[in-house]
C-alpha positions as CSV (number, residue, x, y, z in Angstrom):
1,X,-11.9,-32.7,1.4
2,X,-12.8,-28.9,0.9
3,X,-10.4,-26.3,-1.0
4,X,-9.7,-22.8,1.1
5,X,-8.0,-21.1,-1.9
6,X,-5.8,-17.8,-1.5
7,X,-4.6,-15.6,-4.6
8,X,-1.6,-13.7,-3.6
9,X,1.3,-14.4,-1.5
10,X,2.0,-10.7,-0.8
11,X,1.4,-9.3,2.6
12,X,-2.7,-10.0,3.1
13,X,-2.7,-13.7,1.2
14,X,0.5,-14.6,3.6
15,X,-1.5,-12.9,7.1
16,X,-4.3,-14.9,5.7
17,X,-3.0,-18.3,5.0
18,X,-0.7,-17.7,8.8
19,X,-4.3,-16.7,10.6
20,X,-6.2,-19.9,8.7
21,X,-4.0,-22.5,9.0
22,X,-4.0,-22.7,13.0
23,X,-8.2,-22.8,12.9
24,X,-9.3,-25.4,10.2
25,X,-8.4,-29.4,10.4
26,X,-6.1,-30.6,8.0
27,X,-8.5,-33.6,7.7
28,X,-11.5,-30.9,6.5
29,X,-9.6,-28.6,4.9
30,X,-6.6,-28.2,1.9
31,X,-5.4,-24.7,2.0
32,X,-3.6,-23.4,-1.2
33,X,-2.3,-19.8,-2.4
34,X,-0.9,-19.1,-5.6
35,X,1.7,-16.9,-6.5
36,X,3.6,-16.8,-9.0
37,X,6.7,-14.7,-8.2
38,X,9.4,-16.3,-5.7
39,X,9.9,-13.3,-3.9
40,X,8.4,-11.3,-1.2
41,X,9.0,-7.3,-0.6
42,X,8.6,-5.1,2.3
43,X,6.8,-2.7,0.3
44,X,7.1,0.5,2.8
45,X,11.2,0.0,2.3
46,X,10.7,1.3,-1.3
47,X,10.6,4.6,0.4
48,X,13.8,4.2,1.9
49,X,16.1,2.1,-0.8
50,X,16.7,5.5,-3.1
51,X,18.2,7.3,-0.8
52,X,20.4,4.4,0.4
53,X,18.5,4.0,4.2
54,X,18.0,0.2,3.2
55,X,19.7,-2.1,1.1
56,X,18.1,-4.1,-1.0
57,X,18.5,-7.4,1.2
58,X,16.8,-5.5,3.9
59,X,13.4,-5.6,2.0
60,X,13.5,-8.9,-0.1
61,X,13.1,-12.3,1.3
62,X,12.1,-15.6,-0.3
63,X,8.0,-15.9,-0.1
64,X,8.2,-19.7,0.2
65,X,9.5,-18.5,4.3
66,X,6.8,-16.8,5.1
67,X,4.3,-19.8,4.6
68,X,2.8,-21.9,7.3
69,X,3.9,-26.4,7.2
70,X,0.8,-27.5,6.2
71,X,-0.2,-24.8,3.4
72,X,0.4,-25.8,0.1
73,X,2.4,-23.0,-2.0
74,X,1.9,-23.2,-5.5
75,X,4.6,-20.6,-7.8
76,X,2.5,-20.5,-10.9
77,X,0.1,-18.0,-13.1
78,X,-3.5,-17.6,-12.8
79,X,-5.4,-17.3,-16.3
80,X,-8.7,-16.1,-14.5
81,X,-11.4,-16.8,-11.9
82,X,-14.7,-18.5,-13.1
83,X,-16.5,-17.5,-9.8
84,X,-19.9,-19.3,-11.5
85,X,-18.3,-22.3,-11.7
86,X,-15.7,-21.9,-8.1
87,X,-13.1,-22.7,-9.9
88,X,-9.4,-21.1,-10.9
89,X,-8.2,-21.9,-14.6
90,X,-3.9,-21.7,-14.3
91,X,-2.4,-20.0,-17.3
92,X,-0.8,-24.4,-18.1
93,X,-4.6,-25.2,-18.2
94,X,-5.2,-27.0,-15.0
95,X,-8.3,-25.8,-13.5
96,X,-8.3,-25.6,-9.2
97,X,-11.6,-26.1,-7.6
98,X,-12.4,-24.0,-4.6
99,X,-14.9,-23.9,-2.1
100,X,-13.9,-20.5,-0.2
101,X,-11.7,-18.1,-2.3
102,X,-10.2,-15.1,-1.2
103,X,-8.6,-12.6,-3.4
104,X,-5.6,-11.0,-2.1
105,X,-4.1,-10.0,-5.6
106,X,-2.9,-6.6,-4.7
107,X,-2.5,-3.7,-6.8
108,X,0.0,-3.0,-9.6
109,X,1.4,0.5,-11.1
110,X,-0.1,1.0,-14.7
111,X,2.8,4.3,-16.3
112,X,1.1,3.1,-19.8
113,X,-2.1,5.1,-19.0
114,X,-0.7,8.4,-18.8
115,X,0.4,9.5,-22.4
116,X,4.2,10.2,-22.7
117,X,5.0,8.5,-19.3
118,X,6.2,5.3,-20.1
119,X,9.2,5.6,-23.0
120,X,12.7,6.5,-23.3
121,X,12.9,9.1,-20.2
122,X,11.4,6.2,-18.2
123,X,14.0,5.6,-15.5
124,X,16.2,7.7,-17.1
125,X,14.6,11.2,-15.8
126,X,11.4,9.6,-15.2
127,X,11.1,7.4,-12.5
128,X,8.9,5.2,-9.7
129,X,9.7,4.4,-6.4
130,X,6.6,1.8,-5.9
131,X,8.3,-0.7,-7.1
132,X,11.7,-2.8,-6.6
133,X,13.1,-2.3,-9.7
134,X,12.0,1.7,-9.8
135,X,13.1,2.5,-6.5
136,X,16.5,0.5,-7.2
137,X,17.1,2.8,-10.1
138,X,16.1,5.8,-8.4
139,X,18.8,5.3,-5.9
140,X,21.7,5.0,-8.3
141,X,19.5,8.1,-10.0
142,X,20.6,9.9,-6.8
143,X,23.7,9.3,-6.3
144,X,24.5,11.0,-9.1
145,X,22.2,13.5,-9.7
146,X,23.7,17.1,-9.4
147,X,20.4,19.1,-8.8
148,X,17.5,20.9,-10.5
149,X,13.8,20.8,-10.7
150,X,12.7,18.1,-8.7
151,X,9.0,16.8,-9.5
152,X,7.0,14.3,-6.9
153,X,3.6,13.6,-8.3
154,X,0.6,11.9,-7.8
155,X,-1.6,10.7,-11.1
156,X,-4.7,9.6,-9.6
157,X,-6.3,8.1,-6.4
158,X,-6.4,5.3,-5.2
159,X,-3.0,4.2,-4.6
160,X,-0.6,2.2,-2.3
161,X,-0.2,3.7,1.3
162,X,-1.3,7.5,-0.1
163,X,1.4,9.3,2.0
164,X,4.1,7.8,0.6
165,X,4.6,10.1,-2.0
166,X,4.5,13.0,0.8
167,X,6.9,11.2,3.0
168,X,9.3,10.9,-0.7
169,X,9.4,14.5,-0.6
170,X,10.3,15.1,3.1
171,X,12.7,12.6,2.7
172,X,14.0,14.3,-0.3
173,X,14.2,17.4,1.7
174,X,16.8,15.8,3.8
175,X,18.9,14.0,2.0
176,X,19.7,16.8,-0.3
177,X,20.6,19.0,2.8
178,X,22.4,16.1,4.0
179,X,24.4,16.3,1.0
180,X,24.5,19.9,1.1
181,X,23.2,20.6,-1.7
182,X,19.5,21.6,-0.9
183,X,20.0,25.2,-2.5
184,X,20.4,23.3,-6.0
185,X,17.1,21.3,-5.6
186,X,13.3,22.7,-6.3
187,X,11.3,20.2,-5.1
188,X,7.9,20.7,-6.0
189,X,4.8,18.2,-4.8
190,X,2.2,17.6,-7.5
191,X,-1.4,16.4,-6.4
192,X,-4.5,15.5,-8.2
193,X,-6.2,16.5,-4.4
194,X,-7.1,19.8,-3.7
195,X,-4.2,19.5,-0.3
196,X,-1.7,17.8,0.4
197,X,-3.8,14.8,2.1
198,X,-7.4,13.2,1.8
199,X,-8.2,14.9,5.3
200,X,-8.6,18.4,6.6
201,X,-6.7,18.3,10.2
202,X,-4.1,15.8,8.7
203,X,-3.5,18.5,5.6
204,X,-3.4,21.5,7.2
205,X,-0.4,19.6,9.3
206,X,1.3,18.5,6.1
207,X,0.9,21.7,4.1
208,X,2.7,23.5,7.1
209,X,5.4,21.0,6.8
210,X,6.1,21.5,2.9
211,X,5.9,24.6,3.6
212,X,8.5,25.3,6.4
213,X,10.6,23.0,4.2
214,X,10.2,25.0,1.4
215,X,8.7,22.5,-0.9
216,X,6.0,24.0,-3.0
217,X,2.6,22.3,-4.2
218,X,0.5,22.0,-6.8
219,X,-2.9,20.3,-6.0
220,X,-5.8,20.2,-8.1
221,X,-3.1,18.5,-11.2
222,X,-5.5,15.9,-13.1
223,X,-2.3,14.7,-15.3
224,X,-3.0,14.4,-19.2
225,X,0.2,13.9,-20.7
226,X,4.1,13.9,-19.8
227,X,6.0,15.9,-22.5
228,X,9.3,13.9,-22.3
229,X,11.4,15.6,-24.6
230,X,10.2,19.0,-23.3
231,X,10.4,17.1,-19.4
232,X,7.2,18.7,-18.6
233,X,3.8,17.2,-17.4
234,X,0.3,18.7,-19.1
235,X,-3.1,19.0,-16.6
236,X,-6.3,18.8,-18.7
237,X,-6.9,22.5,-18.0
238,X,-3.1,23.3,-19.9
239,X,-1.4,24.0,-16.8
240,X,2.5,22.8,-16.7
241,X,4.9,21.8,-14.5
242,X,8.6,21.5,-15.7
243,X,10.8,18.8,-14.2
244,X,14.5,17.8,-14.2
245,X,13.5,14.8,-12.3
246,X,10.0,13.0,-12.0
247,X,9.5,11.4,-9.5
248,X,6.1,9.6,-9.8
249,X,3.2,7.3,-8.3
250,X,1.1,6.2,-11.8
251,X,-2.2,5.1,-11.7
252,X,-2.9,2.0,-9.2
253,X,-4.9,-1.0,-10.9
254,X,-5.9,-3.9,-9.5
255,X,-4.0,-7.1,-10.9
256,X,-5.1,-8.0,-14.5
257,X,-6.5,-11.5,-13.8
258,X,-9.2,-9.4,-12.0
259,X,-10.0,-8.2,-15.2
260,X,-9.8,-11.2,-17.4
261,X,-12.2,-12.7,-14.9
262,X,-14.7,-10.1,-15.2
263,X,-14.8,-9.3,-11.6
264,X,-13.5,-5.7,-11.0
265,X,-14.3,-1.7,-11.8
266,X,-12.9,0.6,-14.0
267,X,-9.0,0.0,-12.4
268,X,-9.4,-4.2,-11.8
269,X,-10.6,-3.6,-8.1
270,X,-13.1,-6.2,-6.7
271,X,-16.3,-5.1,-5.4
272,X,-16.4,-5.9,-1.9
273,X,-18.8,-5.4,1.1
274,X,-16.8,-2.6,3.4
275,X,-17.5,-3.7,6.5
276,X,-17.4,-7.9,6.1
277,X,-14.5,-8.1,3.6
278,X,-16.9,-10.4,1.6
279,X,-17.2,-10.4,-2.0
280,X,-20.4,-8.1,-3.1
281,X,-21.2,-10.6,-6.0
282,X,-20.0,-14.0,-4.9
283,X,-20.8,-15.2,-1.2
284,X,-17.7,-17.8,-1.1
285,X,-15.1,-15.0,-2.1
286,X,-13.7,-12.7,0.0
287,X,-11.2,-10.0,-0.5
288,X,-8.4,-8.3,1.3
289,X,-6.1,-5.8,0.9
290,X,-4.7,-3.3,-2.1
291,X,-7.5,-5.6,-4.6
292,X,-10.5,-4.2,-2.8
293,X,-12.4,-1.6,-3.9
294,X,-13.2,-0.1,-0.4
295,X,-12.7,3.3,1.0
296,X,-9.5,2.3,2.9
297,X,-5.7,3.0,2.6
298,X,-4.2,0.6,0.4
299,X,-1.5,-0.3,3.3
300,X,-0.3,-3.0,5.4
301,X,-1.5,-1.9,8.4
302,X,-5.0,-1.8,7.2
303,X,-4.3,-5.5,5.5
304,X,-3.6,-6.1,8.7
305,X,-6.5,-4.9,10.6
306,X,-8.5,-6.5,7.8
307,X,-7.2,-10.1,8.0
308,X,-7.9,-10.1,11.8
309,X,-11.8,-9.3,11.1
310,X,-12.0,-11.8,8.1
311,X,-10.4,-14.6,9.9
312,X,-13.4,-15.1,12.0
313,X,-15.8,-13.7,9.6
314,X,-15.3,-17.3,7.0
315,X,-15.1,-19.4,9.9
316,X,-18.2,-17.7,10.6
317,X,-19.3,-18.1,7.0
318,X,-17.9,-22.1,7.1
319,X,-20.4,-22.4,10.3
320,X,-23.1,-21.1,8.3
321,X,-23.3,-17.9,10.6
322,X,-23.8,-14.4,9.9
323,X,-21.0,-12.8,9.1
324,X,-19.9,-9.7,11.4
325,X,-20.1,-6.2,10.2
326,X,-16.7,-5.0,12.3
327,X,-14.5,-3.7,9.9
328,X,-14.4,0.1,10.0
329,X,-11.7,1.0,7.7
330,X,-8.8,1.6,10.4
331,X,-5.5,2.7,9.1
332,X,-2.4,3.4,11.0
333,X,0.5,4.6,9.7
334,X,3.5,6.6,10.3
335,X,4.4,9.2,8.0
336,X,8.5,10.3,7.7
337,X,9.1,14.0,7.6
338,X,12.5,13.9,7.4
339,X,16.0,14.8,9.8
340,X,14.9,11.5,11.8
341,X,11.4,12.5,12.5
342,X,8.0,11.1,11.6
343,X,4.3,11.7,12.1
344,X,2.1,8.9,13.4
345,X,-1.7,9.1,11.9
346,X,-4.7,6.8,13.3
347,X,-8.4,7.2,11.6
348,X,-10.8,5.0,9.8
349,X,-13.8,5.2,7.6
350,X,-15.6,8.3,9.8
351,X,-13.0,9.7,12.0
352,X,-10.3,11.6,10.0
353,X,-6.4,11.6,11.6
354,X,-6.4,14.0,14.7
355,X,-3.9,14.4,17.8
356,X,-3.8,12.4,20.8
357,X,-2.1,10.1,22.0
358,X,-1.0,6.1,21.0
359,X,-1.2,3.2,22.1
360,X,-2.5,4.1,25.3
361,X,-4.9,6.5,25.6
362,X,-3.0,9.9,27.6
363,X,0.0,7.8,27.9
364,X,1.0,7.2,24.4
365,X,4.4,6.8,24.5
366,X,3.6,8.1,20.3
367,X,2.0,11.7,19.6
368,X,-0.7,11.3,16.8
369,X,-0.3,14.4,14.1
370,X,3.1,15.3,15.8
371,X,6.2,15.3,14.8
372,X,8.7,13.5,16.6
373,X,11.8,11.2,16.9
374,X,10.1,8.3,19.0
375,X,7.5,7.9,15.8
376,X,10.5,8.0,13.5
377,X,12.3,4.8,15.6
378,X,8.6,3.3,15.2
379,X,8.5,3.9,11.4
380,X,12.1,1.8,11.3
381,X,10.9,-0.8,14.1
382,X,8.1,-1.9,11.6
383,X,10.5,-3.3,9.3
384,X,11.3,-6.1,12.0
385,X,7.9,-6.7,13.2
386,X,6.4,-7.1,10.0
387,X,9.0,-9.6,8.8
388,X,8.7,-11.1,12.1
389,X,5.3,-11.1,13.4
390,X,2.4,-9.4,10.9
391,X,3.3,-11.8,8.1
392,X,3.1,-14.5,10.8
393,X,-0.2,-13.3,11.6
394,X,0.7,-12.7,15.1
395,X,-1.3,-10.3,17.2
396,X,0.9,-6.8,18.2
397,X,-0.3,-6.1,21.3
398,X,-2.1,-3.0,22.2
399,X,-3.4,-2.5,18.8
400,X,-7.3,-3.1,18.1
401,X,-8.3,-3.8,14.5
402,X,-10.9,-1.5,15.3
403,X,-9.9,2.2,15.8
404,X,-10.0,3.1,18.9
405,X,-11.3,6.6,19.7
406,X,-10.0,7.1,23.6
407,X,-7.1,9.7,24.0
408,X,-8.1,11.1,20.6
409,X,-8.4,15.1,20.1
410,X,-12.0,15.4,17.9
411,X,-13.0,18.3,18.8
């Protein structure tokens, strides 16, 4: 009997284990994934919980549902990967030998890494929202909160689904008209970009947003210290920005077995072959998702696209075939501006986020790098089909794991 073994039972560990489990022969094959927390978030509904759009039962669920009869969950604590050896050592000693691994491990905020971030002010006036427990606390933050400098920043790239923090302030935008009380709020966007986004067509789109919202940025903000008791965060170059409220995204790491196994960069990501999803220094492992080192978005969608590609690409490697160079870094997302409207945004590793038009190519229904109410109802409709048929590793129909570039605007 051979060992598929998945780390993670986050969104690209379950997609995988769903996808696997329907090709290889229980006879041939014992698939395992290891996790060990009990429960599994919708992580895009951080966004929404602070400002009460979801409750918190909207975005939890138990992971043990979301794994296919037949795979064999086990809710305990890795120590490390010996890749030399193929084997996993658990944190109780017992040592789980693998012949195919895949790493879906994800990616973890790390506030200890910026000077004067984590301590007392931490979700007191300091806060994340990339996180359960920090977004939970910024909601009952808000309710409360009567108004002031309002700081959204961005320590360092990578992290989780980059727009989010853009999307925070939007949605900060209009909740505090909502409550009208938007003339007591400066809400200022802090980037270590030089814009607003990664991408020229896509920023010049979002600046004119913050703009017209009157939201002002600062870009170019390499963070070297958060002043607490002054509430004021330091850039290398001296340059301050005083806050009433932070709200912020620390530096992204990849999970901290990756390190005590030796097998990631400078944050814990893995090294990992962009186009095949295959491990760059171990031919049995693969790697999906936030604990890659590629030059995607850490976000579901691309997870998605991702697990599609590397389903076929190990049974590919299990045939002894060459593996398939497909995967081109295709991200989708939709990106809330606020007052019930959102963006939609389509690119990969060489095209950059344009307009057009999606699914269908001059039919949409959705406008790419437009705002309307139609994305916005698409934005919330994820919540159900990623509960009900990404984790499941069902196909959506209509959507190619490949970008497509019909009804596209490139020129």
């Amino acid at each position: 009997m051979k060992r598929l073994l998945i780390l993670g039972a986050g969104t690209a560990g379950t997609m995988m284990a769903n996808h696997l489990h329907h090709h290889l022969s229980a006879d041939e094959w014992e698939i395992d994934i290891i996790d060990e927390e009990t429960e599994h978030y919708y992580q895009p509904g951080f966004l929404f919980l602070p400002f009460d759009i979801y409750e918190p039962e909207d975005i939890v669920k138990p992971i043990r549902q979301f794994i296919p009869a037949g795979v064999n969950l086990i809710q305990e604590s890795i120590d490390r990967i010996v890749p030399a050896e193929q084997y996993v050592l658990m944190q109780g000693g017992d040592r789980l030998r693998y012949d195919i691994l895949i790493v879906a491990t994800g990616a973890k905020i790390a506030p200890e890494e910026v000077p004067g971030m984590l301590g007392e002010e931490w979700k007191n006036s300091i806060f994340d929202f990339y996180t359960f427990e920090g977004a939970l606390a910024l909601r009952n933050k808000l309710r409360e909160w009567e108004g002031g400098k309002l700081v959204v920043h961005i320590t360092e790239m990578p992290i989780k689904c980059p727009v989010a923090p853009l999307e925070f302030a939007f949605l900060a935008d209009s909740f505090f008209k909502n409550k009208h009380m938007r003339d007591r709020v400066d809400i200022t966007f802090v980037t270590p970009l030089s814009g607003a986004f990664t991408k020229p067509k896509a920023t010049a789109a979002l600046e004119h947003l913050l703009e017209e919202k009157h939201i002002h940025i600062e870009s170019d903000f390499a963070i070297e210290q958060v002043d607490a008791e002054n509430k004021t965060i330091i850039d290398y170059g001296g340059r301050t920005v005083p806050f009433d409220l932070l709200v912020t995204v620390p530096t992204n790491k990849g999970d901290a077995v990756i390190e005590r196994s030796g097998m990631g960069d400078d944050l814990n990501f893995v090294p990992t072959n962009k186009a095949t999803l295959q491990s760059k220094d171990w031919p049995n492992i693969f790697v999906l998702g936030d604990a890659t080192n590629i030059a995607a978005s850490k976000a579901g969608s691309v997870a998605h696209f991702e697990a599609e590609i590397l389903t076929e690409n190990i049974l590919r490697f299990m045939d002894g075939q060459p593996l398939k160079e497909e995967f081109d870094g295709h991200a989708n997302c939709f990106v809330e501006t606020g007052n019930g409207k959102a963006l939609l945004i389509d690119f990969n590793y060489t095209h950059e986020p344009v307009e057009g038009t999606f699914p269908f190519p001059g039919v949409g229904p959705l406008r790419l790098l437009k705002e309307s109410r139609i994305n916005h109802m698409g934005k919330l409709a994820f919540r159900w089909i990623y509960w009900n048929m990404l984790l499941k590793g069902t196909h959506i129909p209509f959507v190619s794991a490949t970008m497509q570039e019909a009804g596209k605007d490139f020129d």
